[in-house]
C-alpha positions as CSV (number, residue, x, y, z in Angstrom):
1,X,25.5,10.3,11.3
2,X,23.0,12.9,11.4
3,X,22.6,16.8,10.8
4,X,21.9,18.0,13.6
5,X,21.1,21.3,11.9
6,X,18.2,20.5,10.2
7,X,17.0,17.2,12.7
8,X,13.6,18.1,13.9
9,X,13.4,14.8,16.3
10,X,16.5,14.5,17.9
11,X,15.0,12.6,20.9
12,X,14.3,9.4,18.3
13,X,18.0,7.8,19.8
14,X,16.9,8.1,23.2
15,X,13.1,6.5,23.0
16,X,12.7,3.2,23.9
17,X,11.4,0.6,21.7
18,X,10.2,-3.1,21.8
19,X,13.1,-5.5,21.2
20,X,10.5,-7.4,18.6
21,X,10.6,-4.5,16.7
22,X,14.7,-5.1,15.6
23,X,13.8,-7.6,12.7
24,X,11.4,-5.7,11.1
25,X,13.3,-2.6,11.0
26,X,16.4,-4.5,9.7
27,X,14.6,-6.4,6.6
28,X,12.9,-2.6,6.4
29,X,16.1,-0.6,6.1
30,X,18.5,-3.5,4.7
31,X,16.6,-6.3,3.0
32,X,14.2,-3.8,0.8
33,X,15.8,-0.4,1.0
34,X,19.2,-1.8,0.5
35,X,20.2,1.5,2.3
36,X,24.2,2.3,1.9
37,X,26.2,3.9,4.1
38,X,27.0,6.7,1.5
39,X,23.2,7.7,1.2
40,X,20.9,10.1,3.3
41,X,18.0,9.4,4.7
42,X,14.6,11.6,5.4
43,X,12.3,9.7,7.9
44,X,8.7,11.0,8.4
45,X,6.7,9.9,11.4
46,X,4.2,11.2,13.7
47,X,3.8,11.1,18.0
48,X,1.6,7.4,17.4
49,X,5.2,5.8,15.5
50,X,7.3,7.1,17.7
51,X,8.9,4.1,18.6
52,X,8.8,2.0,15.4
53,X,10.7,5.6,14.2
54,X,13.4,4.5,16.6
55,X,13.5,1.5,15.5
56,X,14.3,2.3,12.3
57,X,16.4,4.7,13.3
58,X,18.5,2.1,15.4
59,X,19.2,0.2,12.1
60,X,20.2,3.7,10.3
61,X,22.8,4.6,12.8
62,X,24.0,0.5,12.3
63,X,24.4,1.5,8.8
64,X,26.5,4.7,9.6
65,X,24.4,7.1,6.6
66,X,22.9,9.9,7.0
67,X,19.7,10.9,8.1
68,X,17.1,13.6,9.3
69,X,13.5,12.5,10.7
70,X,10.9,15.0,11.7
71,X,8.0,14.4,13.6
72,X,4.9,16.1,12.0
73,X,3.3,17.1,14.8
74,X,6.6,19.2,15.5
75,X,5.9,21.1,12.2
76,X,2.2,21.7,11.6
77,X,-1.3,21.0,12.9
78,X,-2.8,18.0,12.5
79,X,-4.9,16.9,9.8
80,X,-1.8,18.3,7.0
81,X,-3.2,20.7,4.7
82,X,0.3,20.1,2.9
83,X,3.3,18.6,4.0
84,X,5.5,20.6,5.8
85,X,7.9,22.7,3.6
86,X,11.5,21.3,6.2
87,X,10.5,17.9,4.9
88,X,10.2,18.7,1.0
89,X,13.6,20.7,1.6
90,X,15.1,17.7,2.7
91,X,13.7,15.3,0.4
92,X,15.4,17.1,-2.1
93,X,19.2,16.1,-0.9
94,X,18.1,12.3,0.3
95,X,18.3,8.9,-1.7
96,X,15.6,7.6,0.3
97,X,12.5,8.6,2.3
98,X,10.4,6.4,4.7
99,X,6.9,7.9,6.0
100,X,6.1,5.6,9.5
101,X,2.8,7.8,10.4
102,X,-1.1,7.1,11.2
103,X,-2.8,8.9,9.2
104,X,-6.1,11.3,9.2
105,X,-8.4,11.7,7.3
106,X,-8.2,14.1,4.3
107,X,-4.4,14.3,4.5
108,X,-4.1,12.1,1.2
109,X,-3.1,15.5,-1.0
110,X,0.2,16.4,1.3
111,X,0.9,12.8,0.9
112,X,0.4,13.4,-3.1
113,X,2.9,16.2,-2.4
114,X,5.5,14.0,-1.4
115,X,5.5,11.2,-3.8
116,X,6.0,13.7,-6.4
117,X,8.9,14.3,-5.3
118,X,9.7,11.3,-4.9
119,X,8.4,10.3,-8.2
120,X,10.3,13.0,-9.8
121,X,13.6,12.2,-8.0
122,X,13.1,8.8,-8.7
123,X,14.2,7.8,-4.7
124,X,13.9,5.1,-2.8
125,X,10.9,5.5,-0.4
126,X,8.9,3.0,1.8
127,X,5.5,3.6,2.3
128,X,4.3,2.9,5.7
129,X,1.4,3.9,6.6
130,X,-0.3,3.1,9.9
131,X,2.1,1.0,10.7
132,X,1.6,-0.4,13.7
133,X,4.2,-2.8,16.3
134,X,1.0,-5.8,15.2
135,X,2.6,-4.8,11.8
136,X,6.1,-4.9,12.8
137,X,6.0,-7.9,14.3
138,X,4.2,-10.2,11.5
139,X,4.3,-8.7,7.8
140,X,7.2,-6.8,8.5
141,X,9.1,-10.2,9.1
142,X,8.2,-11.7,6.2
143,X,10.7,-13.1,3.9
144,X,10.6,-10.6,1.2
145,X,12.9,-12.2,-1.0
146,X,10.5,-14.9,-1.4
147,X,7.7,-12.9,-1.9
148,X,9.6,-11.2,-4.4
149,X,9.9,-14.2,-6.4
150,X,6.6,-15.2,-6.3
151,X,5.3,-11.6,-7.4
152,X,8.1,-12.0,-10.5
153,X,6.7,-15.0,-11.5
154,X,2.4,-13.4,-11.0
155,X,4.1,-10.2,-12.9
156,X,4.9,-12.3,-15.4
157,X,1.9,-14.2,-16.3
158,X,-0.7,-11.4,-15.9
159,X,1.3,-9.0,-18.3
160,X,0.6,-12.1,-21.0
161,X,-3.1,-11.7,-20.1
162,X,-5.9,-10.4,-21.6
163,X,-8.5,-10.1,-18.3
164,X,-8.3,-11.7,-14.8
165,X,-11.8,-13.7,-13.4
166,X,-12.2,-14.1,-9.9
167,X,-15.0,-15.1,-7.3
168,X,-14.5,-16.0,-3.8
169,X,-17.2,-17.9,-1.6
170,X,-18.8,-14.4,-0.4
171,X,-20.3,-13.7,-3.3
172,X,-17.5,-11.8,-5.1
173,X,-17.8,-12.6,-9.3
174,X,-15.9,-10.1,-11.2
175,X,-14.5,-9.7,-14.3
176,X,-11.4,-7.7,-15.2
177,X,-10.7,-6.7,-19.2
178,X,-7.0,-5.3,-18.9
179,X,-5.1,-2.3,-20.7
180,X,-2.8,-3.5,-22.8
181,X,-1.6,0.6,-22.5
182,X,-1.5,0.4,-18.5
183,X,1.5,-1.1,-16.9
184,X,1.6,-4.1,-14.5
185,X,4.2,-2.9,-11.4
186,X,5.8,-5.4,-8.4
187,X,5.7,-3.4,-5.0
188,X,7.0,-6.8,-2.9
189,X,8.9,-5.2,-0.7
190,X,12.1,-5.3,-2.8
191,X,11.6,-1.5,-3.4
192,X,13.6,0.4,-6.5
193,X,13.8,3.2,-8.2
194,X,11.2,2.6,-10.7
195,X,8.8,2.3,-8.1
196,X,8.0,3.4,-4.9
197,X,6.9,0.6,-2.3
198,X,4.4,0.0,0.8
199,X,6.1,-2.1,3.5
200,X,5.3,-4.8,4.4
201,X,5.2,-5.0,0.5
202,X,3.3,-7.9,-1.5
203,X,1.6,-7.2,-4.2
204,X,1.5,-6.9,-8.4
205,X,-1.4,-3.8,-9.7
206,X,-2.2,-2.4,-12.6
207,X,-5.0,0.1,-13.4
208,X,-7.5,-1.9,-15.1
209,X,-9.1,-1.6,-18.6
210,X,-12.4,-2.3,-17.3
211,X,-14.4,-4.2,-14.3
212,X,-17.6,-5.7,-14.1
213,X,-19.5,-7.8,-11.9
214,X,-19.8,-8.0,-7.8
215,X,-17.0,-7.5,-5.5
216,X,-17.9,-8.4,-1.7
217,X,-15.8,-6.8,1.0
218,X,-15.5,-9.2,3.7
219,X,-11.7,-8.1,4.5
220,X,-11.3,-4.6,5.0
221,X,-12.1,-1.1,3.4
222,X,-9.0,1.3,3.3
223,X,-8.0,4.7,4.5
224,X,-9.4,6.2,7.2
225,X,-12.6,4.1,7.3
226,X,-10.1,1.0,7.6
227,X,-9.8,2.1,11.7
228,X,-13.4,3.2,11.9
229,X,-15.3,-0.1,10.7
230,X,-12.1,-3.1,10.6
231,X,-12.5,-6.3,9.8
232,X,-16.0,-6.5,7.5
233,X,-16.8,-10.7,8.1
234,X,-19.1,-10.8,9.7
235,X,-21.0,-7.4,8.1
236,X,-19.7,-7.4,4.6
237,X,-19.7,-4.7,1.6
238,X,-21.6,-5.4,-1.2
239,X,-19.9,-3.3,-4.6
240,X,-21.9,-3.7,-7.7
241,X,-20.0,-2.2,-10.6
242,X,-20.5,-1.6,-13.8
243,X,-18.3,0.0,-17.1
244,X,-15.6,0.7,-14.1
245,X,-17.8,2.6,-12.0
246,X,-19.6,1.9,-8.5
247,X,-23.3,1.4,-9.7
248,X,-24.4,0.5,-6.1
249,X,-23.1,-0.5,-2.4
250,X,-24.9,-2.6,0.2
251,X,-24.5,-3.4,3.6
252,X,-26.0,-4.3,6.7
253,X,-24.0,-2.3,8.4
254,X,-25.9,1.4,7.1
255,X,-23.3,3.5,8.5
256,X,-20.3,1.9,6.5
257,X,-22.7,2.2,3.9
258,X,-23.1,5.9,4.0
259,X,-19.7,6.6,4.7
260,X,-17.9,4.3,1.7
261,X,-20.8,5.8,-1.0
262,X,-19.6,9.1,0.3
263,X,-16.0,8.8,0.2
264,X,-16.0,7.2,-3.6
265,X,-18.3,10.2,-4.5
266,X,-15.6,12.7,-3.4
267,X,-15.0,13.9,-7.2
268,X,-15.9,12.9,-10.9
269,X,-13.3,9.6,-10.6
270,X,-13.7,8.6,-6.5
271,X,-16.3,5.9,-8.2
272,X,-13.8,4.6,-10.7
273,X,-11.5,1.6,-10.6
274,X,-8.4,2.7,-10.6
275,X,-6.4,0.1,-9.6
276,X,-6.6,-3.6,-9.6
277,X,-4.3,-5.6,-7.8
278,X,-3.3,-9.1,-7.0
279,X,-1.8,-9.4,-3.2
280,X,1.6,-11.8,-2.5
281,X,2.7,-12.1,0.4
282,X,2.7,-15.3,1.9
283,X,3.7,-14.1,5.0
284,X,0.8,-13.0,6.0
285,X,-2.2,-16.0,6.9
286,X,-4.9,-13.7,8.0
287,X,-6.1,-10.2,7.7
288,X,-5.9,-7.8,10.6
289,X,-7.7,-4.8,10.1
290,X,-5.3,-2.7,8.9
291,X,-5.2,-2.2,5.0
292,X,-0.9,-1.6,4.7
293,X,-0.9,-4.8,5.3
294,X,-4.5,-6.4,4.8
295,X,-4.0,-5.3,1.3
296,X,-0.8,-7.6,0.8
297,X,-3.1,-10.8,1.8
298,X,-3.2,-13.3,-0.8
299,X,-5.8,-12.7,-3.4
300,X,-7.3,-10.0,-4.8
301,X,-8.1,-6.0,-3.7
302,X,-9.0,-3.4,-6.0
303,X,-9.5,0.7,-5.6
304,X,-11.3,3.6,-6.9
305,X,-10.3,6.7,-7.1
306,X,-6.5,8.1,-8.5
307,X,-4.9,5.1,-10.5
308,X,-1.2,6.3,-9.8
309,X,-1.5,7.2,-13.4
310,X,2.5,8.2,-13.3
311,X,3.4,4.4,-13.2
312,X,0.5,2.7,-14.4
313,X,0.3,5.0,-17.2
314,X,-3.4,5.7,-17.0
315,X,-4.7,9.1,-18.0
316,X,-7.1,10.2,-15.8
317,X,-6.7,11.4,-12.1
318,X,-8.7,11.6,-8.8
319,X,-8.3,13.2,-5.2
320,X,-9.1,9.6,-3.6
321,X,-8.5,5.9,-3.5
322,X,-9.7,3.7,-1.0
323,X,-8.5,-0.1,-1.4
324,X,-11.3,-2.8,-0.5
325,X,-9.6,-6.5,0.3
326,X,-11.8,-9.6,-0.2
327,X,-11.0,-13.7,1.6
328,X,-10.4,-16.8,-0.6
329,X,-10.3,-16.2,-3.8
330,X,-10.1,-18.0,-6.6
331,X,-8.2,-16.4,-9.6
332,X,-8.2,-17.0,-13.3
333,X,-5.9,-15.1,-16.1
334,X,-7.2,-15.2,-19.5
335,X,-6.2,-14.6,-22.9
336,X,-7.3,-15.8,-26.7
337,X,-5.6,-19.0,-25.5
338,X,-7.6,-19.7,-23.1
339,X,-7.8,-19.7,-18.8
340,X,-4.9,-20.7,-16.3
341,X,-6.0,-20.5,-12.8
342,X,-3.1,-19.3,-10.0
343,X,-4.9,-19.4,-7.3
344,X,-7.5,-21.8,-5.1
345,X,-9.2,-20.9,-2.2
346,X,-6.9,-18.6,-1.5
347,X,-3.4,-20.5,-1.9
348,X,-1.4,-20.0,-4.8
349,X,-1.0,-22.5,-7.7
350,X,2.5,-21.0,-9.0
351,X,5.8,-22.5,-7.9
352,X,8.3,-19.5,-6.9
């Protein structure tokens, strides 16, 4: 059911949407949600999701709970300054939220906004973030409870190890000393209460101790710049860091160049490495140029900027974080013990 009283996009029933879209929707809203029809619903999207909205709204009303979804355009202008006030109101009564919007650039504090709350109410609440029906239609139908497994069983060993080693034929040769303080998190698309979750999901982070050495970008860079340059093979980023921080970027593409140096020099910790993260999801065999679900690829991305310190448990913060995805890797968890390698050329050594 919905209340009509508050609904700000009551025409979501009534627009039409790809049939392709159905599965996705259903592993979205039943698979990793594991939405009940005794729970409420708030559903954020914009004009470009319209119809993955419906979608998901199709498998809502299957359900029977309740739910409100607002459009943002419908509330404010466009880039958000903060998120609409309607939206946190509602937020406040709901189980579970889901944010299906494209994003602009400099929006990333009224999305801050709204994982507080969800943070603090400890919801439900799939991230999905310039989704798109490419997305829908391949990451979206992975089988999650597979890659849910195999995340366990990477969540496992890396919270036994000291540092991860990686390198990848590109040129990427890092080195990551872990945080015995900072806490390894799942986000497979089996999405809880402890965290909150991108879909399609895939993935085990932490925020790292420390990073050094090279990481080559020949995937994808995120946010914004993710649309504006896509897929970085043939022109790669260069990263050279050093004690955690960016020392120096390189690319023979000079305008990604510019624009990457400038985004990771937004504040004091937009050069920092703030997350490191190890991508699962088997479902996905090749990047796309899009980092919700580039980012899920097998192998390794990291960030810099904020290191969602409320889960990870690091200290610091920042008003940015930009993911940067790298091609068959080669990965190698450490520890006084010695070295087990989990992944080859890309393909995981763990059985799941």
């Amino acid at each position: 059911m919905v209340d009509q009283a508050t609904q700000a996009a009551p025409d979501l029933r009534t627009t039409a949407f790809p049939a392709e879209f159905i599965p996705g929707a259903r592993n979205a809203v039943t698979t990793c949600l594991r939405i009940q029809p005794n729970e409420k619903v708030t559903l954020i999207t914009d004009e470009r999701c319209l119809t993955i909205a419906a979608s998901l709204v199709s498998e809502l009303d299957r359900i029977g709970c309740t739910w409100n979804a607002f459009v943002l355009e419908a509330l404010a202008p466009r880039p958000l300054v903060d998120l609409p006030a309607a939206i946190l109101e509602d937020m406040e009564s709901s189980q579970v939220s889901i944010f299906a919007v494209e994003v602009q650039p400099n929006e990333l504090h009224s999305r801050m906004q709204m994982t507080d709350v969800v943070n603090r109410r400890r919801m439900r609440h799939a991230h999905m973030v310039n989704i798109t029906p490419e997305i829908m239609t391949q990451g979206m139908r992975a089988d999650f409870l597979a890659i849910d497994r195999l995340s366990q069983a990477v969540l496992d060993k890396v919270r036994a190890a000291t540092y991860v080693r990686a390198t990848t034929p590109a040129g990427t040769d890092i080195h990551a000393q872990l945080n015995p303080e900072y806490r390894w998190f799942k986000t497979s698309g089996i999405i809880s209460t402890e965290k909150w979750g991108n879909l399609p999901g895939g993935e085990c982070f932490t925020a790292p101790g420390e990073v050094n050495g090279v990481f080559v970008v020949d995937g994808v860079v995120g946010d914004f710049l993710c649309a504006r340059y896509g897929i970085l093979r043939a022109h790669p980023l260069t990263i050279n860091i050093e004690g955690n921080r960016i020392t120096r970027v390189s690319s023979e593409n000079k305008a990604l160049e510019r624009d990457f140096w400038a985004y990771t020099h937004t504040d004091e910790n937009s050069d920092r490495v703030g997350e490191f993260a190890i991508g699962t999801n088997i479902g996905v065999d090749r990047v796309i140029g899009n980092i919700l679900q580039d980012e899920k690829f097998p192998g390794i991305h990291i960030a810099f900027g904020d290191p969602y310190g409320a889960h990870t448990g690091a200290p610091w913060k920042s008003s940015t974080h930009i993911d940067v995805v790298g091609l068959e890797f080669s990965i190698w968890l450490g520890d006084a013990q010695g070295e087990e390698q989990i992944m080859r050329d890309g393909e995981f050594l763990l059985d799941a």
